[in-house]
C-alpha positions as CSV (number, residue, x, y, z in Angstrom):
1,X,73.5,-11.6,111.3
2,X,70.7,-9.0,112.1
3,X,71.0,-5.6,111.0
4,X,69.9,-2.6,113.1
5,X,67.8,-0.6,110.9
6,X,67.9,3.1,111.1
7,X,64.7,6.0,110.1
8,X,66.1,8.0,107.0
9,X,66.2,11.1,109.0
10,X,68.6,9.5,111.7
11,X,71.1,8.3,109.3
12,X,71.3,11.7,107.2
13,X,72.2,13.6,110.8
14,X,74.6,10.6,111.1
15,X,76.2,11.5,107.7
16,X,75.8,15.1,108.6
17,X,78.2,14.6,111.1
18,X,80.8,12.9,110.3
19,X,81.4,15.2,106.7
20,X,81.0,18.5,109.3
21,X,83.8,16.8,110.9
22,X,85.4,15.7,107.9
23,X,85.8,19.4,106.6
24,X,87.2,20.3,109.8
25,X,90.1,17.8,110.1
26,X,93.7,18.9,109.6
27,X,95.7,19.1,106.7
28,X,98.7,17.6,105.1
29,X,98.9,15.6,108.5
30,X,98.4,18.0,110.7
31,X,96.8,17.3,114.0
32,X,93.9,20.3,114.9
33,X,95.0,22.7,117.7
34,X,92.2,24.1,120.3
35,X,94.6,24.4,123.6
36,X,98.5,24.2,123.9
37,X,100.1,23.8,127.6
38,X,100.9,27.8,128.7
39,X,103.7,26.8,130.8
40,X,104.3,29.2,133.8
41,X,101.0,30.4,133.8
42,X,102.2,33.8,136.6
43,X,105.0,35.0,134.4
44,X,102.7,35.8,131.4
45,X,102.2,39.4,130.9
46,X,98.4,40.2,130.4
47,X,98.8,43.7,130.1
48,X,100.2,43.0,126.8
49,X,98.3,39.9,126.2
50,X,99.1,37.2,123.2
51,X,100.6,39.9,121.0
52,X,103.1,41.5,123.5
53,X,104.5,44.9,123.7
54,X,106.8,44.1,120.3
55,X,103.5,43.4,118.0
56,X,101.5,46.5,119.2
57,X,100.2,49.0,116.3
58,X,102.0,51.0,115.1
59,X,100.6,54.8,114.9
60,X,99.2,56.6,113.2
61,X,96.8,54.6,111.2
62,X,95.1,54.9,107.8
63,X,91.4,54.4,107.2
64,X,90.8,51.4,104.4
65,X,87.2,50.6,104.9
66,X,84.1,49.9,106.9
67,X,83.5,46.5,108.2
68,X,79.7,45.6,107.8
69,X,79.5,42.1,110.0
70,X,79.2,41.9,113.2
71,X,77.2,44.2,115.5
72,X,79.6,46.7,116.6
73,X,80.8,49.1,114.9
74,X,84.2,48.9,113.0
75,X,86.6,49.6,110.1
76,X,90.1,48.5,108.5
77,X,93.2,50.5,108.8
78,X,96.5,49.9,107.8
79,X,99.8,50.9,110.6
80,X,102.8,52.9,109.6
81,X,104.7,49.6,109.6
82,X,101.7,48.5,106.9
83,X,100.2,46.0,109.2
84,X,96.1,45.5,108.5
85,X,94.0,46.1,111.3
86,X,90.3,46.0,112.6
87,X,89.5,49.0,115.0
88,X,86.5,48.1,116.9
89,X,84.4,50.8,119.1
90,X,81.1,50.8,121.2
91,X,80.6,48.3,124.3
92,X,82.7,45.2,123.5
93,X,86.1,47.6,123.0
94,X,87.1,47.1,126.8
95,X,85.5,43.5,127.6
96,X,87.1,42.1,124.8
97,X,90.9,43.5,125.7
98,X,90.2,41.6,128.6
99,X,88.6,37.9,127.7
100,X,90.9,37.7,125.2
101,X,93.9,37.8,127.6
102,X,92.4,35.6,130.2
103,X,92.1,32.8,127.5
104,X,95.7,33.2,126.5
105,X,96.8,32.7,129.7
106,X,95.9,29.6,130.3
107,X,96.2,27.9,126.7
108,X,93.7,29.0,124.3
109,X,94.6,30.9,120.9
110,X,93.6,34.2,121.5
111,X,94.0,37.0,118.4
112,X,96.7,39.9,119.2
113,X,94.1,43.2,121.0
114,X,95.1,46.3,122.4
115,X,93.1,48.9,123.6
116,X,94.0,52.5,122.8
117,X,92.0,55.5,124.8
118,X,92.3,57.5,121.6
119,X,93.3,56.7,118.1
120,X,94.4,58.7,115.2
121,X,93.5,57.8,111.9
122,X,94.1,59.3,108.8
123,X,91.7,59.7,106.1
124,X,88.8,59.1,108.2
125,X,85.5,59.5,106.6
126,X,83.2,62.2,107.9
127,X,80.4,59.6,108.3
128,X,80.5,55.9,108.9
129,X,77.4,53.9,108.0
130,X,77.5,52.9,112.0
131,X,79.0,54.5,114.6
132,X,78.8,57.9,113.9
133,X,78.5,59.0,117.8
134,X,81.6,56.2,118.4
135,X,83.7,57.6,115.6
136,X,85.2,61.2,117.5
137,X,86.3,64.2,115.5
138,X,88.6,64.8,112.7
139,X,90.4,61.3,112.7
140,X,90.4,60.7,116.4
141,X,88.5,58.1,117.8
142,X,87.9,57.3,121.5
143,X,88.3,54.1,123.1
144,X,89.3,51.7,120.5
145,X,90.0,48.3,120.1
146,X,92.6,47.3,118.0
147,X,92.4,43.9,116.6
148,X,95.1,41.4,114.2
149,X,96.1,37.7,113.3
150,X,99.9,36.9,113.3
151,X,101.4,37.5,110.8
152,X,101.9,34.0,109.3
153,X,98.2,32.8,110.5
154,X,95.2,32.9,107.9
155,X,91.6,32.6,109.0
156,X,90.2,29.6,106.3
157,X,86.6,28.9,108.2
158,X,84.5,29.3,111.2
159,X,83.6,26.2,113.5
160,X,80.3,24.8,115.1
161,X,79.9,24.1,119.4
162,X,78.5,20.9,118.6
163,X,80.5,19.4,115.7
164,X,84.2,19.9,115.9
165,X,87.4,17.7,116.2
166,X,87.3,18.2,119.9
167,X,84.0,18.0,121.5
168,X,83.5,15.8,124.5
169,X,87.5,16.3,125.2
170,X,89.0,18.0,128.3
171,X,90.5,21.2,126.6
172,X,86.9,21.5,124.9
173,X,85.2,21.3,128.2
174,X,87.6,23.9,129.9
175,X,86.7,26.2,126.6
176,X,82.8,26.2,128.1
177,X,83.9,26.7,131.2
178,X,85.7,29.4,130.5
179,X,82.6,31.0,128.1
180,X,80.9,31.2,131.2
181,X,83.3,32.5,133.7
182,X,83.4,35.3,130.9
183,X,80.3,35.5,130.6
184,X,80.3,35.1,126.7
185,X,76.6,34.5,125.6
186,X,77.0,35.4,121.8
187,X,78.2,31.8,120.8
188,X,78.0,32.1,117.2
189,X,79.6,29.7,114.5
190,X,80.8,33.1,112.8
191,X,82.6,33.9,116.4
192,X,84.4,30.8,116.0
193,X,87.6,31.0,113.7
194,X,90.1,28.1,112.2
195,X,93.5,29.5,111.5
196,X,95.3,27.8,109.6
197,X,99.3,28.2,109.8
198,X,100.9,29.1,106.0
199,X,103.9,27.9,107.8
200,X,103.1,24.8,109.1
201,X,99.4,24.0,107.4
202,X,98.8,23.0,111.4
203,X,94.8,24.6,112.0
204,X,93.9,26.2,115.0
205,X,90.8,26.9,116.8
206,X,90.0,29.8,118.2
207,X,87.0,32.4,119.5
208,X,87.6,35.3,117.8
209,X,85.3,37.2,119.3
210,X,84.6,36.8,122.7
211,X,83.2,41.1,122.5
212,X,79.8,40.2,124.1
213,X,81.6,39.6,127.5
214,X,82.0,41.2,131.2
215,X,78.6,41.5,131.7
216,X,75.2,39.1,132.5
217,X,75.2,35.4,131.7
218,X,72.8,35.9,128.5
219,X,71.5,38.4,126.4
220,X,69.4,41.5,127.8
221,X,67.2,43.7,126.0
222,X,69.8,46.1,125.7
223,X,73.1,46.0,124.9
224,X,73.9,48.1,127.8
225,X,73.2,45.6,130.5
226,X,74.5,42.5,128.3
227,X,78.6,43.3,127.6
228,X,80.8,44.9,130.0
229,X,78.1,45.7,132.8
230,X,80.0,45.6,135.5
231,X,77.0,45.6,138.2
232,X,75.3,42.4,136.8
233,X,78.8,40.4,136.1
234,X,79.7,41.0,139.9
235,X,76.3,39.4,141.2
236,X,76.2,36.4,139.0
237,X,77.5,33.5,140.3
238,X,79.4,31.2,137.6
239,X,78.1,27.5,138.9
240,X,74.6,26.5,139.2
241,X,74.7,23.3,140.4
242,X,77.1,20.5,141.9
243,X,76.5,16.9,141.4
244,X,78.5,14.1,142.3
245,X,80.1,13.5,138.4
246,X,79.6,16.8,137.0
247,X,78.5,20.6,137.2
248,X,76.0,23.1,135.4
249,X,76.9,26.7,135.1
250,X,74.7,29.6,135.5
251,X,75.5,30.2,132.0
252,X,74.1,31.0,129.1
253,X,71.0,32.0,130.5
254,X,67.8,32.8,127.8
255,X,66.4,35.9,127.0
256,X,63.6,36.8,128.9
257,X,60.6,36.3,126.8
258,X,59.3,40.0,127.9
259,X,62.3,41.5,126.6
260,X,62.3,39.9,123.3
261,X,58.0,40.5,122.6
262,X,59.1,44.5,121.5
263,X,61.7,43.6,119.1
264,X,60.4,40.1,117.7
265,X,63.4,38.5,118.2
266,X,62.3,34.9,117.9
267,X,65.5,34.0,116.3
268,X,68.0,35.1,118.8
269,X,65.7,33.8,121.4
270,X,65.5,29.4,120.0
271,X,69.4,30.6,119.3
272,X,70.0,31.0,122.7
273,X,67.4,28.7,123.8
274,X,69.8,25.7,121.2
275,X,73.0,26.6,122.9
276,X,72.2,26.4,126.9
277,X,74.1,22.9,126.6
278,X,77.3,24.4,126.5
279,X,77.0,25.3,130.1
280,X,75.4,22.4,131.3
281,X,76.6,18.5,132.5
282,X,79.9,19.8,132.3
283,X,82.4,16.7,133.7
284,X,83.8,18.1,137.6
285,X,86.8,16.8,136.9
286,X,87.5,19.1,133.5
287,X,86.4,21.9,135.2
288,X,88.6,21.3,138.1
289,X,91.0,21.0,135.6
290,X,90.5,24.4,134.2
291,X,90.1,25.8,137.1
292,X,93.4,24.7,138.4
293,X,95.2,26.8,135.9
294,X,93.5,30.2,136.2
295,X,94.1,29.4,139.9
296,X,97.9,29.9,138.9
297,X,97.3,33.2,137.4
298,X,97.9,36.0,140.5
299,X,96.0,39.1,141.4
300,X,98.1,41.5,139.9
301,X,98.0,39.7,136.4
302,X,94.2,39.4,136.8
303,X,94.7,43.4,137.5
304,X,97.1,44.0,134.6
305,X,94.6,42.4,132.0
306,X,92.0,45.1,133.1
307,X,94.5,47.9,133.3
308,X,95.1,47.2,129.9
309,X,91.3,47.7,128.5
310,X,91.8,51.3,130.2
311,X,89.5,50.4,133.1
312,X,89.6,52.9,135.8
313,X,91.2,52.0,139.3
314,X,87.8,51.3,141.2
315,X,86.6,49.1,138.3
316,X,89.7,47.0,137.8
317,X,89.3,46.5,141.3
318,X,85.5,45.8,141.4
319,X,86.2,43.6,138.4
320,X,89.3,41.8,139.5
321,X,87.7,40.5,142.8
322,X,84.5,38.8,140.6
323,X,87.2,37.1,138.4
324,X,89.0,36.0,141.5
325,X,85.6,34.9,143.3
326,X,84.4,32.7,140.0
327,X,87.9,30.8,140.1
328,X,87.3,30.1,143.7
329,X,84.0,28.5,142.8
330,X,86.2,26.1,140.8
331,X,88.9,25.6,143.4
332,X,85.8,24.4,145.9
333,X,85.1,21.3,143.2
């Protein structure tokens, strides 16, 4: 019998692999969880979103500390009802309300968000490290995102695009689908959380921060243009190309190389450059499949998950219709 000899190099990546797997297969058992079946995809309430109306925050809060990761701004606070929170402001407060109840509806774990216009915090420091202009006036901040786990769920890692339990899998292809119809460019490993159930030990997989959404396919200069810009998510189209077997979104795109020259930002640039395979030679048939199920979801639901990140009437509107418009490209496969 001949043996097929490998380079070094090749079998390390090999081994590589399978332990990055390794680490991230269940416990005790336990099969890994990335989507569960949503059942009647029109009665679910996005205004509320994954958390309901029972599991909202409940007010006042108290400040605990400042969360330094991350780029927006944020900070703890406890509830009255001593429930732990993380209030997020800037940009991704309002585009995040909203991704986050789109993939809850149609299977994807999604954290509990709500998005108050104002909140009132006790014991708010006069200055926060970032923020400052976010953070309002004597312990009331404007346009917040409020942000929690259940209860019985504990975050125990992050997870990788390229090496999980599920890649290559239906649910896993309707996930990138679903990063592009959002419009979620910022596909970090740290943006991905397991959960695992104390309950159950079963581990799900999640994007927990799906913030840098709502806006263009990719990272701008700014900020600004990149999350929540409502202009440049209404013009971009979600698919690229149609071939016979499979389809290529117009998603993520890479920064311009103009735009990054002021800022040196080499790293976010072969970041971005490393993750344009997540929209690309996606199978037709998974994305029909995805798209089948936000097909279900009607326009007032589509509506009600805008209205809830305290959108005004014309935006929910302007906002709603490019939702609707991308789930028509899927309907067309």
């Amino acid at each position: 019998m001949r043996f097929l000899r490998l380079p070094a190099v090749i079998l390390l990546a090999l081994c590589s692999t399978q332990l990055s797997l390794a680490r991230d297969e269940k416990p005790a058992g336990q099969q890994p969880v990335l989507w569960v079946d949503p059942g009647d995809i029109g009665s679910r309430n996005l205004l509320w979103g994954a958390g309901g109306e029972d599991h909202r925050p409940a007010l006042p809060v108290e400040f605990l500390s400042e969360a330094k990761e991350g780029t927006s701004p944020k900070f703890e606070v406890r509830d009255r009802d001593g429930k732990k929170w993380t209030a997020k402001m800037g940009l991704e407060a309002r585009p995040e309300t909203v991704a986050s109840r789109l993939l809850w509806a149609v299977g994807f774990s999604a954290n509990y968000n709500y998005f108050l216009p104002e909140l009132e915090v006790t014991n708010m420091p006069a200055k926060l490290h970032r923020g400052r202009k976010q953070a309002g006036h004597d312990g009331h901040v404007p346009h917040v995102r409020m942000q929690t786990h259940p209860a019985h769920m504990k975050r125990v890692g992050d997870w990788n695009w390229r090496h999980n339990p599920f890649y290559g899998t239906r649910e896993f292809n309707g996930l990138r689908v679903m990063m592009g119809l959002l419009g979620n460019w910022d596909l970090k490993d740290e943006n991905n959380a397991i959960l695992e159930n104390e309950e159950t030990g079963a581990r799900v997989y999640e994007v927990s921060d799906v913030g840098a959404t709502m806006g263009t396919p990719g990272k701008s200069y700014t900020d600004k243009s990149s999350k929540g810009n409502l202009s440049a998510y209404r013009h971009a189209r979600l698919i690229a190309h149609v071939h016979s077997d499979h389809i290529d979104l117009n998603f993520p795109k890479r920064p311009p190389l103009a735009e990054l020259f002021p800022e040196f930002e080499w790293a976010v640039f072969f970041h971005q450059l490393s993750l344009r395979w997540v929209g690309k030679h996606i199978p037709r048939q998974d994305a029909k499949w995805i798209g089948s199920l936000l097909a279900q979801l009607t326009p007032q639901q589509i509506n009600d998950a805008f209205r809830a990140a305290g959108y005004s009437p014309e935006q929910i509107e302007a906002y709603s219709r490019a939702v609707q418009s991308r789930i028509e490209e899927l309907k067309r496969l």
